[in-house]
N, C-alpha and C positions, 0 to 999 in steps of 0.2 A: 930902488930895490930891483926894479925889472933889468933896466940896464947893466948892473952888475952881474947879472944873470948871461949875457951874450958872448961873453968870453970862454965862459964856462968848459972845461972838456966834453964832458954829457950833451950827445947831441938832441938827446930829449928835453934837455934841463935849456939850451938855447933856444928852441924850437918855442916852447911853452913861455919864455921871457917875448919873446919876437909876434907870438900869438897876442898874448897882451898888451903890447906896446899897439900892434894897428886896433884891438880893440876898445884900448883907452883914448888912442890918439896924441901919443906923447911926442908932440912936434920935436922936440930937443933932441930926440933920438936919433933923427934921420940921418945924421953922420956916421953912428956906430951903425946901423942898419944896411947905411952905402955900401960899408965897409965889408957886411957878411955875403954882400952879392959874390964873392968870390972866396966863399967859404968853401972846403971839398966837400960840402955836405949835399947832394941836388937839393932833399929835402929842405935844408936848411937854405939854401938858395931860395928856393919857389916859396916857402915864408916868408921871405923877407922880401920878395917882389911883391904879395899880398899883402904885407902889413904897408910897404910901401906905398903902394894904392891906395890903399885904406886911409893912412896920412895924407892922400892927397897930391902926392912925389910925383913929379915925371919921371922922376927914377925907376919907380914900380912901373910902370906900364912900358917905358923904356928897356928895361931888363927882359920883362916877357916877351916882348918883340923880339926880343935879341937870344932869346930863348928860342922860339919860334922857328928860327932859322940856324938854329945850331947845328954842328956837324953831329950830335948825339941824339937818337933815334929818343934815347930816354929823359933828355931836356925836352924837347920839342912836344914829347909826352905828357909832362908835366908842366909845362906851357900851357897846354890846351886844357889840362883840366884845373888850374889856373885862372886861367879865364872864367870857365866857367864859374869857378866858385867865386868871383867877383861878379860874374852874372850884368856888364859892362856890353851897352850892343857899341862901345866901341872897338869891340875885341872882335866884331863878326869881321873887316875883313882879311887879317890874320888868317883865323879860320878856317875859313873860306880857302886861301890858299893851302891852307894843310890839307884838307882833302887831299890834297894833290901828291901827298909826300908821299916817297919811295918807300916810306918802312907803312905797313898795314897796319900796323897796332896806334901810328901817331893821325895816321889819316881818319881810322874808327872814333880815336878819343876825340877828333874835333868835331866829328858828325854828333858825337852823343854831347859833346859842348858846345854846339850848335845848339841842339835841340832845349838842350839848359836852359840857354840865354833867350832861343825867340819861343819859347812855350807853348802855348797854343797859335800862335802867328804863323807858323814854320810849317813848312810842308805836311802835307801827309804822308807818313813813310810807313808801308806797309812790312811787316816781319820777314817775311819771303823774298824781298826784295834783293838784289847781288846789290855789293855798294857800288857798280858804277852807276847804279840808276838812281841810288841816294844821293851819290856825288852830284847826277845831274839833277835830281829835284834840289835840292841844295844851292847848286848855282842860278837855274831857273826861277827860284824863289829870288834872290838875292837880284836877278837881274830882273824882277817883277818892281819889288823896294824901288829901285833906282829908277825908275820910270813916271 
């Protein structure tokens, strides 16, 4: 039933099939799933790297990667929060790198999906703070981990 759902014109009606498939785990799927990675839909893209995921795919984590590093300010955005909603510390060092990105709205979404993913582990960032000093607690943290 789900599957026949992905075709669908309604990009709500795909969204919600694609929602279901990573939350059932419907292995079978992961072809027509492949296949929505290059859907025009972002949303519908960044569902389908999550359910991807969620199945278990290198596909999904492969996609968001590939997300990550897009020429679109607004993939790269939704990359990160992404991740987070997979909540995956193998998405921190992705991440990590976005900090670094020239658009400010993709570099904030990975600080606050930073913050998602290492919870209480992760720095202490105070409110006040400008983000270059989040960026370097951030990384300061990450080069503590590695030690």
């Amino acid at each position: 039933m789900c599957r026949s759902c992905l075709d669908h014109a309604d990009r709500q009606v795909r969204l919600a099939a694609i929602a279901t498939i990573g939350e059932i785990g419907d292995l079978p799927a992961e072809p027509v799933l492949i296949r929505l990675l290059a859907d025009s839909s972002l949303e519908v893209r960044r569902a389908t790297a999550i359910a991807l995921c969620r199945l278990g795919s290198v596909s999904g984590e492969a996609a968001l990667e590939r997300f990550a590093v897009s020429e679109s300010a607004a993939e790269r955005r939704l990359a990160a929060v992404a991740m987070a909603e997979l909540g995956e510390e193998s998405f921190l060092p992705p991440l990590l790198h976005m900090l670094d990105d020239r658009d400010n709205s993709v570099s904030q979404e990975a600080s606050r999906s930073l913050s998602s993913i290492a919870g209480d582990d992760g720095p202490s960032l105070a409110a006040e703070m400008h983000f270059g000093e989040v960026r370097e607690a951030w990384k300061s943290w990450a080069a503590g981990r590695r030690d």
